[in-house]
N, C-alpha and C positions, 0 to 999 in steps of 0.2 A: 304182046308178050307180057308174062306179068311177073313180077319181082323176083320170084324163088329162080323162076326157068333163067332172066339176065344173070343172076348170081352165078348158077349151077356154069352158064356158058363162059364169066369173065372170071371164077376166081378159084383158085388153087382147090382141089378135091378134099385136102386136109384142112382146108377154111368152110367149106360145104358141108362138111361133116360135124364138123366143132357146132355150126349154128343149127344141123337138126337134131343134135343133142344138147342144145341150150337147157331145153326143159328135163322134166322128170320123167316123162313119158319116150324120150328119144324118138327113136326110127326104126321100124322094121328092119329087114336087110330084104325083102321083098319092095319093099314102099322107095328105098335107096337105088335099089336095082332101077329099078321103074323108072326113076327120074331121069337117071342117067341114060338109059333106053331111049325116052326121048329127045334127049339133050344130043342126041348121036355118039353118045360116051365120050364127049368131051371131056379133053383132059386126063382122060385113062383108056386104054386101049379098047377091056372087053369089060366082061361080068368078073372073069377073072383078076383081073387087074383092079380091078375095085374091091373085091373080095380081098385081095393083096392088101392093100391099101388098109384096111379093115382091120386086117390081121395085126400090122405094123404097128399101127396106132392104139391097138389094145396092147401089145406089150411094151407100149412107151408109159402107157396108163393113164394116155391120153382122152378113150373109150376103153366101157369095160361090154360084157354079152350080158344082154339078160334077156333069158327065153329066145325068140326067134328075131329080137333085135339089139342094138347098141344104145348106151345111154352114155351120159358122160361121166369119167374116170374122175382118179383123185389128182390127176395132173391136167386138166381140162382147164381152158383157157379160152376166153372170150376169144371169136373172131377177129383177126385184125379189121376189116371194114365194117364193122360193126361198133369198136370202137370210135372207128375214124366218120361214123355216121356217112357212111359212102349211099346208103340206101335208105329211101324210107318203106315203110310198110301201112299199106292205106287199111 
C-alpha cells in the first residue's frame, strides 16, 4: 500500500484534503473522488458526503474552487500529521 492510500485510510477527510491542497496546483474533485473510491470511502459515507465535506471547508476558507478543482484557501492550514512528521514520503 503506499503512503497517500495509508493516510486517506488513517486520517481525518478534513486532514486528506488540507495535504492535497498543500501545493498550488490542489486536486481535482474528480482525482478526490477517485481516491476515495478506492479507499472504500473511508471516513465519509458516499461521493456525496465528500462533496459535503468540500462544501464545508470552502465556506470556512479553509479550500477555495478553482475550475473543476480545490486549492487551498486563506485559512489553510498545514496537516496536523504532517507537522507531527507521522509519515514519510519516499
Amino acid at each position: 500500500m503506499n503512503t497517500i492510500m495509508t493516510i486517506i485510510l488513517n486520517e481525518k477527510p478534513e486532514e486528506v484534503i488540507l495535504l492535497f491542497t498543500k501545493n498550488e496546483l490542489g486536486i481535482s474533485l474528480p482525482q478526490l473522488d477517485r481516491f476515495y473510491n478506492r479507499a472504500g470511502w473511508a471516513h465519509v459515507t458516499d461521493n456525496m458526503g465528500l462533496l459535503n465535506l468540500v462544501k464545508s471547508m470552502s465556506n470556512a476558507g479553509v479550500i477555495k474552487y478553482r475550475g473543476t478543482g480545490i486549492v487551498r484557501g486563506p485559512n489553510w492550514r498545514e496537516p496536523a500529521f504532517m507537522f507531527e512528521g507521522k509519515y514519510t514520503f519516499d
